[in-house]
N, C-alpha and C positions, 0 to 999 in steps of 0.2 A: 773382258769386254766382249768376246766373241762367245763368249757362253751365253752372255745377258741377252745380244739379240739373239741368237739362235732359241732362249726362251723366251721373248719377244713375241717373235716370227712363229713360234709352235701354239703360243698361247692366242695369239691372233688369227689361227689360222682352223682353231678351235670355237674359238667366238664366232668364227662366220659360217663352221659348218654348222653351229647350236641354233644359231639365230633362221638358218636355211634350213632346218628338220621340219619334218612336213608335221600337224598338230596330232594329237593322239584320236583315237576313235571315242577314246572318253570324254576328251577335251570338245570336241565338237559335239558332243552330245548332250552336252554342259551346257554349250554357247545354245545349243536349239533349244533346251528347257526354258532359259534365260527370253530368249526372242520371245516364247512362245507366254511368259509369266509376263513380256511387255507388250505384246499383240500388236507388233510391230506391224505387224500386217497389215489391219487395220487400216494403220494413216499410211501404209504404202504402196495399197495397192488397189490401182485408179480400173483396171482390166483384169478379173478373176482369169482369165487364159494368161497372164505376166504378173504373175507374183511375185511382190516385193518390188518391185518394176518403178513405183513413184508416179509420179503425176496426178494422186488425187487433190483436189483444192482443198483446203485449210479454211475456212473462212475467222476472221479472228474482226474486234471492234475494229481495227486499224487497216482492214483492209484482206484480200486474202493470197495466201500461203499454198504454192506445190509441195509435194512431198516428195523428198530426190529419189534418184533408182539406188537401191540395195543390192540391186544383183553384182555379181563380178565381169559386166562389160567392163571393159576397160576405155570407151571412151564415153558411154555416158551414165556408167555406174560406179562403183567403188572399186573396179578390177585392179585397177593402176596404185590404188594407195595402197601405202605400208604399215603395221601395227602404227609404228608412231601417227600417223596422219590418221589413224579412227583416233588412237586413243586420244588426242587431241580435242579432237571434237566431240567426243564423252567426256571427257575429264573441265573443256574447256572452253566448249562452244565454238572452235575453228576450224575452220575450214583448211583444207590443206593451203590455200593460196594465202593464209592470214588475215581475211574476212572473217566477220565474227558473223555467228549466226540470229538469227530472228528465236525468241524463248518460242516459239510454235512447235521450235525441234525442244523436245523438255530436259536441256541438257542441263539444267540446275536440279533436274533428279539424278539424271544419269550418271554426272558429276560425282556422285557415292557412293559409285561401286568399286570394286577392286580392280587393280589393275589384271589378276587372272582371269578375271570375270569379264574383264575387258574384251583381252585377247580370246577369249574361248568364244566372244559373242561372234568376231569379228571369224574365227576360223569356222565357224557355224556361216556365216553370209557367204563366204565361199566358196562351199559347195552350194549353193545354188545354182539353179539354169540362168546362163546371163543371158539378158534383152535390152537390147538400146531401145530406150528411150528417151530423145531428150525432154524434158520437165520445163514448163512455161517459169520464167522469174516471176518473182513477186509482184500483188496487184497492192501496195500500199497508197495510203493518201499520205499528200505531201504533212505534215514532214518524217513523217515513218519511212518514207522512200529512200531515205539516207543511213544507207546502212550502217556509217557511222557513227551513228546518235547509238547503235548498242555500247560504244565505250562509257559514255556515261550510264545505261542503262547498268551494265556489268559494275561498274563502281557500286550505284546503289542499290541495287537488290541481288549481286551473285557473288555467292563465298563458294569458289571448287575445295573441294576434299570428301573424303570417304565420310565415313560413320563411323566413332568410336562407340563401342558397346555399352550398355549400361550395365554396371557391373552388379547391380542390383536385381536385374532381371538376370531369368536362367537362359538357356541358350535358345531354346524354342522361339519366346518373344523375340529376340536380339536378332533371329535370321527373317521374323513376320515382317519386322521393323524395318530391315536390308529392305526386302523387295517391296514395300508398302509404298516406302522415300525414297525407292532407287529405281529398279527399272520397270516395276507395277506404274509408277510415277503417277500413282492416285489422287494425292492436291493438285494434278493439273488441272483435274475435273472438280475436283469437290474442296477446292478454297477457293474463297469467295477474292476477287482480284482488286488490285488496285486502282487507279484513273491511268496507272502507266501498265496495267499488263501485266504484276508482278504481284506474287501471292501477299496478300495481307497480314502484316506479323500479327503472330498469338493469336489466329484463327484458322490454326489449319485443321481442316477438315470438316470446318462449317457449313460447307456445302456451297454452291456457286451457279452459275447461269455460263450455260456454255452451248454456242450458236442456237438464242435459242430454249434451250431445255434446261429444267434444273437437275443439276447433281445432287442429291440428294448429303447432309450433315452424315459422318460418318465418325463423328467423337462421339464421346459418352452422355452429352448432356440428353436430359428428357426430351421427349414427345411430345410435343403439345398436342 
């Protein structure tokens, strides 16, 4: 019995130095590729002097959307969460408090990546320069103001999981495929959407209207 804890206690005490090892210079340089193939920037950054920073408006039919801070403040950026609370919110749309988030943040793309891919992003937002900011809440119309209405929303239009490869395709397409559907997250823009917000089945990549501008069809059919 005193052998079992004492491998217990050795084994335990190895999981929390594994889980406390600071990420590789590989790993985070993985995570910056990854940012950088979702241009995260982009939608999060409202002040070129705070990058990553958040607070640019969103504008969406229902109303508009801040984009939170990425940096590692810890009280009004991501410093304080843990791999588990990002990968939550990639894999599953939550927020660390169990709010579910608004599809503005494109995590029924993001939702596909791996969990490595996860954590490499998340050890990449890290180093970053933190800057508090705090980010204005949502401007929805009612009834979008109800953050609630995403558990319905999440019943019918979001299935989380990864991407199983198609074994028919060589490896080349099958990694295009990863980041096209995953953290490129390209039918954000260029599927044409539904009356609720949520990409149209069997038309992705038909192209769409986003604030605004069209996204141009990015399947194979003809040109007219």
């Amino acid at each position: 019995m005193r052998t079992i804890l004492v491998c217990l206690f050795l084994c335990g005490a190895f999981a929390t130095g594994a889980a406390a090892a600071e990420p590789s210079q590989e790993t985070i340089a993985h995570g910056k590729a990854l940012v950088e193939a979702g241009d995260c920037a982009s939608c999060h950054t409202a002040d070129p002097a705070k990058p990553f920073a958040g607070g640019k408006r969103i504008d969406t039919p229902f109303g508009g959307i801040y984009s939170p801070n990425l940096t590692p403040d810890r009280d009004t950026g991501i410093g304080g969460w843990s791999d588990a609370d990002f990968y939550g919110a990639l894999r599953y749309g939550l927020d660390p408090d169990g709010s579910r988030y608004y599809p503005a943040f494109p995590y029924p793309y993001f939702t596909k990546l791996t969990r490595p891919d996860i954590v490499a992003i998340r050890a990449y937002l890290a180093t970053l320069t933190p800057f508090r900011n705090e980010t204005p809440p949502p401007e929805l119309r009612f009834p979008s103001n109800f953050r609630v209405l995403m558990r319905a929303w999440n019943y019918l239009f979001f299935r989380p999981g990864i991407l199983d490869p198609d074994q028919r395709k060589g490896p080349d397409w099958n990694r295009g495929r990863y980041l096209v559907e995953g953290i490129a997250h390209c039918g954000a823009c260029h599927t044409p959407k539904n009356i609720f917000g949520a990409d149209q089945r069997g038309q992705a990549f038909g192209g769409g209207v986003v604030q605004g501008w069209f996204a141009p069809r990015l399947d194979a059919a003809e040109r007219s």
